[in-house]
N, C-alpha and C positions, 0 to 999 in steps of 0.2 A: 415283182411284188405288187398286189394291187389292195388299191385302197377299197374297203368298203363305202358305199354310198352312206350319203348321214338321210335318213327322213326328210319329205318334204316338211319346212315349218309351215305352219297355216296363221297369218295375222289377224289373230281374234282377240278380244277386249280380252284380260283375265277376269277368272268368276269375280264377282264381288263388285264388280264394276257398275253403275249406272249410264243410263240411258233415256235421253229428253223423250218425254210421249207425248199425247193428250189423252183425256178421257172423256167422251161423246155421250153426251145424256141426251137421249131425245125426250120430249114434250109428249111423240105419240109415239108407243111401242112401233117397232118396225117401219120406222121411218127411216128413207134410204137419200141418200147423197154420195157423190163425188164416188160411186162405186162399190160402196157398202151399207149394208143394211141396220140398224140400230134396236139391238134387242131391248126391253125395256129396263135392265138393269146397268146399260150404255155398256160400252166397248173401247178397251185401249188401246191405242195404236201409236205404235214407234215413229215418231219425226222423220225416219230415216226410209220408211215405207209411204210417204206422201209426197206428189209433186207439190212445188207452192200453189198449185192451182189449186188441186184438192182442197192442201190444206186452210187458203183463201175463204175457197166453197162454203167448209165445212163452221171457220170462222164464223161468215157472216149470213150465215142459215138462222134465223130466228124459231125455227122449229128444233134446236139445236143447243144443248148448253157444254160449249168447252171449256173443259180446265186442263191448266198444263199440268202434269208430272212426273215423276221416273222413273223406270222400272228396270229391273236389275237385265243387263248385257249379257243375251247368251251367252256360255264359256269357251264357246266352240262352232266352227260353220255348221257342225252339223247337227246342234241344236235349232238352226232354222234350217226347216228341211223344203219352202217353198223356193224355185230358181229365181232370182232376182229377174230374172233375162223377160221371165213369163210373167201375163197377168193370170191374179189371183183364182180368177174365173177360171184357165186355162189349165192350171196347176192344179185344182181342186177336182177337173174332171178326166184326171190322169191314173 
C-alpha cells in the first residue's frame, strides 16, 4: 500500500498580513542610493530587502526623506518573483 505524497507546504506570511517598509521621498527626482534609484513620487521598499547598511545609507541621506510603514505581506513566494540569492540588477536583466 503506498501512501500518497502530501504537497510541499511553502512558509509564507498568510494574505492579510503586514509587513515593516519604508517609503523614500527624494528632494531630487531620480536621486539614487544604496542601489536604487528614487522616482519623484518616492518608492517603498520592504525592511526585509535592505542590508542595515543600506538601510543606514538611506536613513541618513539628507537628500532623502524616510518614513516608516506597512505594507501588506505577499500571500505566497511566488508573489515575489525576484530570487533573494540575486541582486536586483542581476534579476531584472534575466
Amino acid at each position: 500500500m503506498s501512501n500518497p505524497k502530501k504537497p510541499a507546504q511553502q512558509k509564507t506570511k498568510p494574505a492579510g498580513t503586514s509587513t515593516q517598509a519604508i517609503k523614500v521621498i527624494p528632494k531630487r527626482a531620480g536621486f539614487r542610493r544604496a542601489g536604487y534609484a528614487f522616482p519623484e513620487e518616492g518608492l517603498t521598499i520592504r525592511l526585509s530587502e535592505l542590508t542595515d547598511e543600506q538601510l543606514a545609507q538611506l536613513e541618513n541621506e539628507p537628500m532623502l526623506v524616510v518614513v516608516p510603514v506597512e505594507v501588506e505581506a505577499p500571500a505566497t513566494a511566488e508573489a515575489d518573483q525576484t530570487d533573494p540569492a540575486k541582486p536586483a540588477e542581476e534579476a531584472a536583466g534575466e
